[in-house]
Structure formats: structure tokens, C-alpha cells
Phi, psi and omega in degrees: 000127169315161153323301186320273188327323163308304202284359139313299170311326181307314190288146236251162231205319180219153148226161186199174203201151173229152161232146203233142175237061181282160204268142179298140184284346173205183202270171160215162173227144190201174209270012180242015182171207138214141191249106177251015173211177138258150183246116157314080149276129180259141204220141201197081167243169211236083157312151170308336174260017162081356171306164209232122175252151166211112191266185185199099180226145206300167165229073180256349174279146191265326201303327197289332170320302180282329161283349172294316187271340181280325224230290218264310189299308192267001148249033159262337182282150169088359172260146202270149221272355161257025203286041193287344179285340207265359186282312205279332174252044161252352189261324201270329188269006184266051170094348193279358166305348185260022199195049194289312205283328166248059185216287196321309205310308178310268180015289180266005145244029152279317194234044164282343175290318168312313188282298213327301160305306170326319193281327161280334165288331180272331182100028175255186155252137176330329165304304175308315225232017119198085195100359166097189185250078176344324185182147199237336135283127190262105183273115158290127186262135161283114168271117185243129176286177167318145164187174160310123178341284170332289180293342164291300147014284189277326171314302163331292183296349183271322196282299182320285187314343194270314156137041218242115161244346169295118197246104152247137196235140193265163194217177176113019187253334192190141186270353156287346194263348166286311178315303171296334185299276169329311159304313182282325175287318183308348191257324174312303198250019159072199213247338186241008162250111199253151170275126178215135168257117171261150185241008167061023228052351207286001176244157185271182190307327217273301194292334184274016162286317154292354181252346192274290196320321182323299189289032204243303168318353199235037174025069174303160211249304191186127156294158213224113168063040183303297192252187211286159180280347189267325161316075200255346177257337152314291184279320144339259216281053198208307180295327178272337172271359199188162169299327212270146177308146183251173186225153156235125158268300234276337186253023178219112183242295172254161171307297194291000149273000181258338190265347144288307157329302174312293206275353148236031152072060201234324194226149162285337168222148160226145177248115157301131147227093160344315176268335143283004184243006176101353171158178181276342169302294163345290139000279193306304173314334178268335199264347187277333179290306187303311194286309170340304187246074354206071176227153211262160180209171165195194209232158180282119157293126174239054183052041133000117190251168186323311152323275189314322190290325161307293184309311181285001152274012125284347171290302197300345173297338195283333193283058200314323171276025163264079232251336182236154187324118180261136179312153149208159167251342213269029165309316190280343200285162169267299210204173160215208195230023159271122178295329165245122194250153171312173178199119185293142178201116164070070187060012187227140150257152189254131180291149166291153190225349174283150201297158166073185169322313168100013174266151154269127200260130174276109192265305139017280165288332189299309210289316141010273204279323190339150168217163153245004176213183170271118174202180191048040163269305144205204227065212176208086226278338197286356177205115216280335198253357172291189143182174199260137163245108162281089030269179165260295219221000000 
């Protein structure tokens, strides 16, 4: 077969979309809200040689649908399906460079979908296509919400026993109750499980100063988001005053917030999302940016469905300085949009070894979960007049 004719079969010819709403077996809670559900876009796009792609991106936002279908949806077609860079900086150049945060999201399940087809025209699992598999078990962190001291305690001894030795548990509603928290899984689990607490943002400078000395006893892994995410000279002199590691998710999105973050000495981690940062290249390119300065990354959870959950165990196989436990939800999930779904087994996932993401879509369940709209993402409906202020306390 010729070039030409190949890179015809390339082109990509249909595309379609979902938005899927699966339900939480219970609501969680943390300091932007409460979530009783995850929200979904789902992306399915078709080459000319009849392959099949499938993306994923988290949906908590009204905008992502719509820059998707507006933006993102009419420029994929007629583009041969692995054009994936010129895709995410043709999205950015149609006005979304002043406007990346409502841009990645769309983004990155047209074009996770994208490798995803890539990955079956070659016959690789993702990994393979770029640079093999660093590691082929994946250690999973047990994500625990807000709860009673007493009841993380015990959630903590179940996950321990389960074979979970990596822990995040979120703080940020008050500082006695962040304190007990910590304190109490640290007393449940002894000396040898590490722990990291994220706090969303919710404390001002003053208060994470006073809350890093609190904590210095309970040998924290990393504190996660101490302060407002645009505040990077805050976590720089946070970083310089105290022992405990600082971690950024919420101010490391896109590259060129991670290549800030590096250029004022602002974090000890960073937490990686394929889908805030435009896609899965994207990922990569921040965590090789990331290795450059020897600081370590591992990956954000937003309740990951089946998809989104592949793609991040090919990143972290590819990633040699993903060295530490990548958050999941899926303990929480009701269901998913997999004909075989994951299953964590004794704190670890096994990387796909099947072409593309190496998973199978179950259409079945997509139509099942199907929603038209977004909800229970964040606030709080038991209290209407509430809302989260970054900082809190």
C-alpha cells in the first residue's frame, strides 16, 4: 500500500459524542463541594479504513460540551487521525490561546481518541509507541474523603489490608478537622504507609504555615494545593520554610504552567491530568519537563471511567519519574463503560497489553449511563447559600 493510500485510511471521516453520567455508590465530600456523581464526555471517532478511536474527558463544566462541538468536533474531520499536535494547536489558535482552561478538556478526548485509533493501525498498546513500558504494575493510592476522623480510620484499615500501602485523604474544611484527620490515619496505619493530604486550596500563607509545623509529626508524603492555585511565590516560600514536600495539581494544568511552576522553584510534585493539560502528548511533555528537573509527578484523579483509566496506566507505564502512587476513584464508581472493567487488586493495576488503550467499549452501558445535562459536580444542594471561598481559613 502506498503512503498516500495509507494516510487516506487515516482520515478521520465521522465523529460522535456522549455525555455519560455515572452515579457515586455515595456522595464524597471535600472542600469545593459535594459529588454524587461523575460526569463524562465520551468521543468516538472513525477512519476511512473503518478503525474505531475512543476518548474520554472528565465533564464538570457546561463550556466542555460546547467547545467541543463548536471547536473541536468540526476540526477533526477530514484530519488523518494521528495529526494529533496540529489538532490541540489549531484548537488553541481558533481564540482558545487566551482561553486554554476551557479548551483542554474538549481537547483531550477528541485526542485520546485519536491515539487510541493510532494505537490499532499500528497493532501497539500506547506505551509501546512511546518508548515501552517503564513498569507494567501501576501502584494505586487509596482516595479517602472528608469523613469522621473515626470513620477514615477505619476506611484506611480496610484499603491497608486490601493491599493499598499509598493514602490520599482531602483536608481543608477547618484546621482542627484537618489535624484529626491526619493524625488519625497516621495512628491507624502506623509508620510505614505514606500519606498525603490535599487541601484545594483552602488555606492563606499564614494558615499553611501554621498548619505545615501542626503536621510535621505525622511524616506527610506531601501536602497537595496548600494555597490558591495562582499563588506560586506562596508555595515557593512554603517549599523554603518547612519540611514537608508541597505537591501542585490545581496550578499545573497546561505546560506552560508546569514550566512555571519549574522556573520559580514552586513545587516538590506535580500532579499530571491528560485532560487538563489537552490531551495525552501534552502529559507526557510536562512529566519529561518535570524529570529535566529531577521533581517527581504522578496523576490526578477526576473519577476516571474506563477509558480515561487506560490511558492514565499507559502514561504512568511510559513515565520513568512517575515514581509515586497515581490517585483513582474508581472504589466509588457504580459502574462503568467497559465490556471488562477494571479491578484493582492488592493496590495495583496491570498496563493494557492490547492495541490503542487496550480496553473495549461497551455501547450498551454508554446508552445505559447516558445524561443531557451536568450535575452534582460541585456546591452543595443540602446547603443552597453555600459556596467554597479560596482561601477558607
Amino acid at each position: 500500500m502506498s503512503a498516500l493510500a495509507a494516510d487516506e485510511g487515516a482520515r478521520i471521516v465521522a465523529v460522535r459524542h456522549w455525555l455519560v453520567g455515572v452515579p457515586l455508590k455515595n456522595p464524597i465530600l471535600w472542600a469545593t463541594g459535594v459529588r454524587s456523581r461523575v460526569t463524562r464526555m465520551l468521543v468516538e471517532v472513525e477512519t476511512a479504513s473503518g478503525i474505531k478511536g475512543y476518548g474520554e474527558t472528565i465533564c464538570l463544566l457546561d463550556y466542555i460540551p460546547a467547545v467541543f462541538e463548536t471547536v473541536v468536533k468540526p476540526l477533526l474531520l477530514d484530519r488523518p487521525v494521528h495529526d494529533t499536535e496540529r489538532l490541540f494547536r489549531h484548537v488553541l489558535g481558533a481564540g482558545y490561546y487566551h482561553h486554554q482552561r476551557a479548551a483542554v478538556y474538549a481537547a483531550a478526548a477528541a485526542e485520546m481518541a485519536m491515539w487510541d485509533a493510532v494505537g490499532k493501525i499500528a497493532g501497539l498498546p500506547l506505551h509501546r509507541l512511546w518508548g515501552g513500558a517503564y513498569r507494567s504494575d501501576i501502584e494505586i493510592a487509596s482516595y479517602l474523603f472528608i469523613s469522621s476522623p473515626e470513620e477514615l480510620a477505619k476506611l484506611a484499615r480496610t484499603d491497608y489490608d486490601a493491599g493499598y500501602r499509598s493514602f490520599k485523604i482531602k483536608i481543608g474544611l477547618d484546621p482542627q478537622q484537618d489535624l484529626a484527620l491526619v493524625k488519625a490515619i497516621r495512628e491507624e496505619l502506623g509508620p510505614h504507609a505514606h500519606i498525603r493530604a490535599d487541601v484545594n486550596g483552602a488555606w492563606t500563607i499564614g494558615t499553611a504555615k501554621r498548619m505545615l509545623e501542626m503536621l510535621k509529626p505525622y511524616d506527610l508524603a506531601y501536602v497537595e494545593q496548600p494555597l490558591e492555585l495562582t499563588d506560586l511565590a506562596g508555595h515557593a516560600e512554603l517549599r523554603q520554610s518547612q519540611p514537608i514536600p508541597i505537591a501542585l495539581d490545581e496550578s499545573a494544568y497546561t505546560l506552560q504552567e508546569i514550566a512555571n511552576i519549574v522556573a520559580n522553584r514552586a513545587a516538590d510534585v506535580v500532579l499530571l491530568d491528560p485532560h487538563q493539560a489537552g490531551g495525552l502528548k501534552q502529559v507526557l511533555k510536562a512529566a519529561g519537563l518535570c524529570e529535566a528537573y529531577g521533581i517527581p509527578v504522578t496523576l490526578h484523579s477526576g473519577g476516571e471511567l474506563g477509558l480515561s483509566q487506560a490511558a492514565y496506566l499507559h502514561v504512568a507505564a511510559a513515565c520513568p519519574n512517575m515514581i509515586l502512587a497515581i490517585d483513582n476513584e474508581l472504589p466509588y464508581l457504580s459502574g462503568d463503560i467497559l465490556k471488562v472493567p477494571f479491578r484493582i487488586e492488592n493496590g495495583h493495576l496491570r498496563v493494557p497489553e492490547a492495541p490503542g488503550l487496550g480496553v473495549e467499549i461497551d455501547l450498551d452501558a454508554i446508552g445505559r449511563f447516558e445524561v443531557d445535562r451536568i450535575e452534582g459536580a460541585y456546591l452543595d444542594p443540602r446547603r443552597p447559600d453555600w459556596f467554597p471561598q479560596k482561601p477558607a481559613y
